[in-house]
C-alpha positions as CSV (number, residue, x, y, z in Angstrom):
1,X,0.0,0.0,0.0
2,X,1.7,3.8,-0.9
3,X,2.8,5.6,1.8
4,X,1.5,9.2,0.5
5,X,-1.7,9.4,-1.7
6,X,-4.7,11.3,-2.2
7,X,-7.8,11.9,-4.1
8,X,-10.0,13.7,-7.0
9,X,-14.0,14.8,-6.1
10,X,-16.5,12.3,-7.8
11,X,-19.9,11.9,-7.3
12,X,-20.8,8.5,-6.0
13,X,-23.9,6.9,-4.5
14,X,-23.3,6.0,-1.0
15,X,-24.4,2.6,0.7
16,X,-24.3,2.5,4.5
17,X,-24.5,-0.4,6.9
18,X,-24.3,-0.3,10.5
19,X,-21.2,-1.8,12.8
20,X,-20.3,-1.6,16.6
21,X,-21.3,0.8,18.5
22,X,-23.7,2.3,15.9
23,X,-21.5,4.1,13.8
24,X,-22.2,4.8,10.2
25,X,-19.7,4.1,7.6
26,X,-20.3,4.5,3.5
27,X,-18.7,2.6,0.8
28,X,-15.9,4.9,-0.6
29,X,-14.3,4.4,-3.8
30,X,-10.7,4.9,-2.0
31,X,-8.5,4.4,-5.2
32,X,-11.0,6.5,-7.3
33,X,-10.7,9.4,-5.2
34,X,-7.3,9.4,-5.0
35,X,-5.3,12.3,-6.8
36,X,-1.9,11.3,-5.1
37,X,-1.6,7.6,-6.9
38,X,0.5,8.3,-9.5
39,X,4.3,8.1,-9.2
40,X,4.7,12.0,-9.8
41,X,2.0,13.1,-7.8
42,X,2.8,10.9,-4.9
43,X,5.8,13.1,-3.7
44,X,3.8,16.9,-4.0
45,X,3.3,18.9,-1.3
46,X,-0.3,18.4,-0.9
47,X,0.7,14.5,-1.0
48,X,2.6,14.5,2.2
49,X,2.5,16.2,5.4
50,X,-0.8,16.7,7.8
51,X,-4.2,16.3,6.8
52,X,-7.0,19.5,7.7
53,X,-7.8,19.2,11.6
54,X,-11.0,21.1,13.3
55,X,-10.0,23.4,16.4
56,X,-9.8,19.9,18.1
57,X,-7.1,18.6,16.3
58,X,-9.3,16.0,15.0
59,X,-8.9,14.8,11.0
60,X,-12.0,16.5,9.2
61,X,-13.6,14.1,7.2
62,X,-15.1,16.0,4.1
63,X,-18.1,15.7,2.1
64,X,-16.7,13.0,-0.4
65,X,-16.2,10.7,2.4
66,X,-11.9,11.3,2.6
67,X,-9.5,13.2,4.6
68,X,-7.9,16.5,2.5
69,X,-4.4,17.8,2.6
70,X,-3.9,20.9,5.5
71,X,-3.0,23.3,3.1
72,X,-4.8,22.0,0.0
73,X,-8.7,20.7,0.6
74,X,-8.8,19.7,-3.1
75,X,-6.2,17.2,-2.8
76,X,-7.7,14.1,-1.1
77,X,-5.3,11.4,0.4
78,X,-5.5,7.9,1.9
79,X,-2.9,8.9,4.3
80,X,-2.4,11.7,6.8
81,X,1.2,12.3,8.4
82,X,0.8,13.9,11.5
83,X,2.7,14.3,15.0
84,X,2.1,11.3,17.1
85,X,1.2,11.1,20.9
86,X,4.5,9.2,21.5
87,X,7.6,7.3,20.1
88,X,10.1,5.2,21.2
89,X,13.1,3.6,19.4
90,X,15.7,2.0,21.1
91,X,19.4,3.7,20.8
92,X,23.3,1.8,20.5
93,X,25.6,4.3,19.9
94,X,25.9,8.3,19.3
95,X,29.1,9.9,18.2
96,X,30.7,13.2,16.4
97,X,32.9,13.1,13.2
98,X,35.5,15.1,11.9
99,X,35.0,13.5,8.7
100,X,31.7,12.0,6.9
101,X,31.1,8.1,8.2
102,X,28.8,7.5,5.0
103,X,30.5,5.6,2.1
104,X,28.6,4.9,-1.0
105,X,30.9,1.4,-0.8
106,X,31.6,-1.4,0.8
107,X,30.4,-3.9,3.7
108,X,30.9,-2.3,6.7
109,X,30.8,1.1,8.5
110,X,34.1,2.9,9.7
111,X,32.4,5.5,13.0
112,X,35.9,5.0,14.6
113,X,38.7,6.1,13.2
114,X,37.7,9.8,12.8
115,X,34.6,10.1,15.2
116,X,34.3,10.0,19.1
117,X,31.4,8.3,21.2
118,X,29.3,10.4,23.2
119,X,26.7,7.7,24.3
120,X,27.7,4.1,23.8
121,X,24.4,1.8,26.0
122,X,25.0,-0.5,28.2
123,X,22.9,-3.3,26.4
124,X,24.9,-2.4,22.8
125,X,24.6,-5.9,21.7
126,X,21.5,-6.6,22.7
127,X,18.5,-4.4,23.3
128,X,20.6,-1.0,23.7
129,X,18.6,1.5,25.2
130,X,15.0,3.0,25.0
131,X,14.1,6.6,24.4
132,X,10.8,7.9,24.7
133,X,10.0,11.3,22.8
134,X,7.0,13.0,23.7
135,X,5.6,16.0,21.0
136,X,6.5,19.7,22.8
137,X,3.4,21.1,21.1
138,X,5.2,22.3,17.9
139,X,6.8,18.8,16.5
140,X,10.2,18.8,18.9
141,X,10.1,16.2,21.4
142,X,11.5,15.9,25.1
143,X,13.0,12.7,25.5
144,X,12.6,10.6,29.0
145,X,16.4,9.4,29.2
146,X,18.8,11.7,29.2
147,X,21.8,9.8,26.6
148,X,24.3,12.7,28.0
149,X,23.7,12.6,31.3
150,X,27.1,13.1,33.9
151,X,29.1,14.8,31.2
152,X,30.9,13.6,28.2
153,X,34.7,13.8,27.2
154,X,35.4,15.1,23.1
155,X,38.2,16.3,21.8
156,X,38.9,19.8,20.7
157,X,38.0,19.6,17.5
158,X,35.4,20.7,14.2
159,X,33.3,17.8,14.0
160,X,31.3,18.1,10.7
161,X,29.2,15.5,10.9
162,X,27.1,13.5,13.9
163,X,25.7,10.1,14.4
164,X,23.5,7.6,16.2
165,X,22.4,3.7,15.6
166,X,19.3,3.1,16.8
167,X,16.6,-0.5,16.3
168,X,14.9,-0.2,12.9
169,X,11.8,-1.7,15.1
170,X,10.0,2.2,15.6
171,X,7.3,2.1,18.0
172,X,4.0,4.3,18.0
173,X,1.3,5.0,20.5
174,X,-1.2,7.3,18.9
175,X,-4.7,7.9,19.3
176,X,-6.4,9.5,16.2
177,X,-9.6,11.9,16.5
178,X,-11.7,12.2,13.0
179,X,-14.7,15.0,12.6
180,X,-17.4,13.7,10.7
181,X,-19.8,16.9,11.0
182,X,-19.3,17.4,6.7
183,X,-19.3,13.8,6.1
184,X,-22.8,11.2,5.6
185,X,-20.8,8.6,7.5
186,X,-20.9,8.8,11.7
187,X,-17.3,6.8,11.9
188,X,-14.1,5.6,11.0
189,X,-14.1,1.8,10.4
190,X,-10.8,-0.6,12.2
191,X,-10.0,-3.8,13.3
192,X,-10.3,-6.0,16.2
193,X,-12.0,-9.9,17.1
194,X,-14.8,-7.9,14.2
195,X,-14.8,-5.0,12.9
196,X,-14.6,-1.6,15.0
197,X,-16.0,1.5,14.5
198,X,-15.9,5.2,15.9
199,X,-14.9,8.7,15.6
200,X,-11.6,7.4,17.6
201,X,-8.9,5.1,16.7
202,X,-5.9,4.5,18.2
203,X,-2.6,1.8,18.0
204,X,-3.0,-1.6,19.5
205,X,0.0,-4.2,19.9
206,X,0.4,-5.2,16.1
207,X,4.2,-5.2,14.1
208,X,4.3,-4.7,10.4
209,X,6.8,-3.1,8.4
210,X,7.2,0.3,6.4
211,X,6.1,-1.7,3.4
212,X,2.9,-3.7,4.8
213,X,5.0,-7.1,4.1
214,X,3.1,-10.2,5.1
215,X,4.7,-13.1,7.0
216,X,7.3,-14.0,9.9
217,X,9.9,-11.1,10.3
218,X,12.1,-11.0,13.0
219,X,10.2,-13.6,14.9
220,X,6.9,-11.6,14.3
221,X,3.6,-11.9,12.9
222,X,3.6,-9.3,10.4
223,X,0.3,-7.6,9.5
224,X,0.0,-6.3,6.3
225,X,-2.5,-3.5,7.2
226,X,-5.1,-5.3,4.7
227,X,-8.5,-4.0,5.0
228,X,-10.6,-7.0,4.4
229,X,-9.3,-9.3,7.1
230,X,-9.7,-7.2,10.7
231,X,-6.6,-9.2,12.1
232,X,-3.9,-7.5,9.5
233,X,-5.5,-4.1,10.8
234,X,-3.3,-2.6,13.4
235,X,-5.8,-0.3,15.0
236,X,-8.7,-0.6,16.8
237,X,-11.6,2.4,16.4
238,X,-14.6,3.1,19.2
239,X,-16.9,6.1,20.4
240,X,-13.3,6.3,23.3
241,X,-10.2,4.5,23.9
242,X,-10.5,0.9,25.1
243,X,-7.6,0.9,27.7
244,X,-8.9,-2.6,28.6
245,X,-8.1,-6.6,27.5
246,X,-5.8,-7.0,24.0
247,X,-6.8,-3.2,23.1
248,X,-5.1,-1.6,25.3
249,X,-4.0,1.7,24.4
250,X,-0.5,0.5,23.5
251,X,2.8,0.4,20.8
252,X,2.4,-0.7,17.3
253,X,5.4,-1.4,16.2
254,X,7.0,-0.6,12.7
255,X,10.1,-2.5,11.0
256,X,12.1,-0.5,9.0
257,X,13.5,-3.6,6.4
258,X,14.5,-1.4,3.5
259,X,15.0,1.7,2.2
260,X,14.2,0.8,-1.6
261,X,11.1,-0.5,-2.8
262,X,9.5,-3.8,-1.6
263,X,6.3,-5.9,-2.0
264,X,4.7,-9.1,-1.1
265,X,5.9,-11.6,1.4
266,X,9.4,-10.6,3.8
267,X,12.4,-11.3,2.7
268,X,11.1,-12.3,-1.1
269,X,12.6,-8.7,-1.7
270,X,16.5,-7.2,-2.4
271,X,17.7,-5.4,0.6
272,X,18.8,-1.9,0.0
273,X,20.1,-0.5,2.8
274,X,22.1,2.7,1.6
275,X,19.6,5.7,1.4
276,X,21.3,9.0,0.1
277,X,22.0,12.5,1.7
278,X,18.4,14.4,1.3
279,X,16.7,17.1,3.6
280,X,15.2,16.7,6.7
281,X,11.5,16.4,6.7
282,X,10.1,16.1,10.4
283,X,9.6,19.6,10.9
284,X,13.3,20.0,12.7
285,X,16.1,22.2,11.5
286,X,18.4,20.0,11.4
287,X,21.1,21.9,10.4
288,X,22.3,19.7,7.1
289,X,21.6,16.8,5.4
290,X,20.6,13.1,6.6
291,X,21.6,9.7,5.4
292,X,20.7,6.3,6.9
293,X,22.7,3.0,6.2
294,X,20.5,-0.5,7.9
295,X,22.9,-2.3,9.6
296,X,23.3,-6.2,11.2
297,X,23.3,-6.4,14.9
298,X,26.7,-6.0,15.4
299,X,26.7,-2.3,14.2
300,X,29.5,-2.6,12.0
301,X,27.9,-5.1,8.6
302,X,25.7,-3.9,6.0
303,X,22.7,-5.4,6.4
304,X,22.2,-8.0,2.9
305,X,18.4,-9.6,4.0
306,X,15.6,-8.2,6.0
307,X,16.0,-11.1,8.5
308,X,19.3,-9.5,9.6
309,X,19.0,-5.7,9.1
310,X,18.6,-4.8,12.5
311,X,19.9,-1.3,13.4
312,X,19.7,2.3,11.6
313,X,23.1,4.2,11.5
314,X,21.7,7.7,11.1
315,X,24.1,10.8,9.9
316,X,23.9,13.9,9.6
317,X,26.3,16.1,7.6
318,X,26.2,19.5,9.4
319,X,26.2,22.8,7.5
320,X,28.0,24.5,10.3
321,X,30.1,22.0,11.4
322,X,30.4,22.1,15.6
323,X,33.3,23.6,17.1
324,X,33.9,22.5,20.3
325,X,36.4,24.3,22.1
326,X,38.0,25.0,26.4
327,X,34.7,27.2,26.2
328,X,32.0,24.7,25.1
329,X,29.8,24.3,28.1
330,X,26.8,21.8,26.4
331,X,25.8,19.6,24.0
332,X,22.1,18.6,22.9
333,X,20.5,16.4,20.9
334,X,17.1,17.4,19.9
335,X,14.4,15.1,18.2
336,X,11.8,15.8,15.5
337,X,8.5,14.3,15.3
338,X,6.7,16.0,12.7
339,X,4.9,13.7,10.2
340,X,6.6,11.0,11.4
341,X,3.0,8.8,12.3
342,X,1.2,7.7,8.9
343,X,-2.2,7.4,9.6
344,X,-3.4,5.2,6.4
345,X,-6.8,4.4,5.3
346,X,-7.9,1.9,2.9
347,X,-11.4,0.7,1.3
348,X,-12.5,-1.8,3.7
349,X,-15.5,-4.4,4.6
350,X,-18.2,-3.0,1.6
351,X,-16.2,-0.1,0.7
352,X,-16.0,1.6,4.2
353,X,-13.0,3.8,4.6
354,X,-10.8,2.4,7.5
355,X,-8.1,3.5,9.2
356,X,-6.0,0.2,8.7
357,X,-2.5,1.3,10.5
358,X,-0.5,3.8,12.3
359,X,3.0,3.5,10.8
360,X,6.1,4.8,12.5
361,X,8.1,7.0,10.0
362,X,12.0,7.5,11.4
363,X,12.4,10.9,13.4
364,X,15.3,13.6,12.4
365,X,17.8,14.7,15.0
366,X,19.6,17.6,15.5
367,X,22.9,18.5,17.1
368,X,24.0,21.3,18.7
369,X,27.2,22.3,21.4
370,X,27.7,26.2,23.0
């Protein structure tokens, strides 16, 4: 399923049955509606980013039966990327570079011989260690552990570029709102034991991947975010959150496994796992450009399947390279969160627009020292 789409305006007659909790939801003609499908359009700006929110914050639900981009309510999209209520990805190492750690060649990655470690975890083979970010209100988040807590020793130098490996497994808890006051449908259609419906949806503990892969990855029952079968759907809709029994207001999980292209079953795909300097995108400054390699669990091999691509070396090459000198007194880390929860609907059970997954996009990080 794509990542970013959206929709044209048709006229269409709608058909309503009723589901739990006596919510209304039409049959919507989800790929005729969408104006983002096609290659070109799928990277616009009124193909990516937030969809229009009411004063609530909740997804307004137009007329036609669809979300609409924020900044263009022509454009209608089966996708909204917005901020979500919180994130957590699991960290290995952090360091500084006085020379770019990205090479376009070869099997492993060299963060050694010109970068120093600011945060190496305790657990670095294993689990390494969790970060939770929560949104500040404007798309920066606070994060719950501190990574450079007690000081840290680096050299002085002029690092121009900055580091951290983290899990590709991204977890998500989000709870989405939707505004049906424009809309002949009452509410959004999800999962669950049968089908689920409400104006309020919100992450259960499901893993899939960024590419809706079906089968074992990992040790885990993927789900592919299909809307016909209400155990690939990996949320869970109602009139309120259900914070009780296997719905419990909790993490979906996301597995990064590639950074090309990829369909089908896991693993049945090429690995690529070099993705290119480009701009940041999660409404941080970053201060450069980003480039991820997917690494094996060791944190040194290039990952060459999905099975073992494990970790995320994230880099950033700084514009204005940190100078850290006697008279540098801190060094921060801050975390982006914009756009990085997909909230993707799909033409369900008879046509009913459902909100088939929350999807963890990766975060952008910023450095900074004074």
């Amino acid at each position: 399923m794509a990542k970013s789409l959206s929709f044209i305006f048709i006229i269409l007659s709608l058909i309503f049955f009723t589901v739990a909790l006596q919510d209304k939801v039409y049959a919507i003609d989800v790929d005729g509606l969408n104006s983002c499908a096609s290659e070109s359009a799928d990277e616009t700006a009124a193909c990516n980013g937030a969809c229009a929110v009411n004063g609530d914050g909740a997804i307004i639900i137009h007329a036609n039966g669809m979300p609409a981009d924020a900044d263009n309510t022509s454009s209608y999209r089966d996708n909204c990327n917005m901020i979500p209520d919180n994130y957590k990805v699991n960290v290995y190492y952090g360091g500084l570079c006085t020379a770019d750690p990205y090479s376009a060649t070869g099997d492993t990655v060299d963060y050694t011989t010109n970068c120093d470690l600011f945060f190496t975890s305790p657990d670095v083979s294993t689990t390494g260690t969790p970060i939770n970010l929560v949104d500040n209100g404007d798309g920066t988040a606070s994060a719950d552990s501190e990574l450079v807590s007690g000081g840290i020793n680096l050299g002085i130098k002029t690092y121009t570029h900055a580091f951290m490996i983290l899990s590709n497994h991204l977890q998500i808890k989000h709870t989405q709102t939707y505004d049906f006051s424009l809309a002949a449908a009452s509410g959004m259609a999800g999962g669950g034991a049968t089908l689920s419906s409400g104006t309020t949806c919100w992450t259960i503990a499901a893993v899939s991947t960024y590419s809706n892969l079906d089968g074992t990855g990992h040790g885990e029952t993927l789900r592919t975010g299909s809307p016909e079968d209400t155990d690939e759907i990996s949320t869970k809709c109602g009139a309120t959150v259900d914070t009780s029994g296997d719905y419990k207001l909790d993490y979906a999980t996301e597995i990064i496994e590639t950074f090309g292209d990829a369909d089908g079953n896991w693993g049945s795909d090429a690995v690529v796992n070099r993705g290119p300097y480009v701009a940041a995108s999660r409404g941080l400054d970053i201060g450069g450009t980003k480039a991820v390699i997917l690494l094996q669990s060791n944190n040194v091999d290039l990952a060459t399947t999905m099975e073992n691509g494990e970790r995320i070396f994230y880099i950033v090459a700084m514009a204005n390279p940190l100078v850290i000198t006697e008279n540098t007194t801190t060094f921060n880390i801050g975390f982006g969160l914009t756009n990085s929860v997909s909230v993707d609907f799909a033409e369900g059970a008879a046509g009913a627009l459902t909100n088939v997954k929350h999807g963890a996009d990766p975060i952008d990080i910023r450095f900074t020292a004074n």
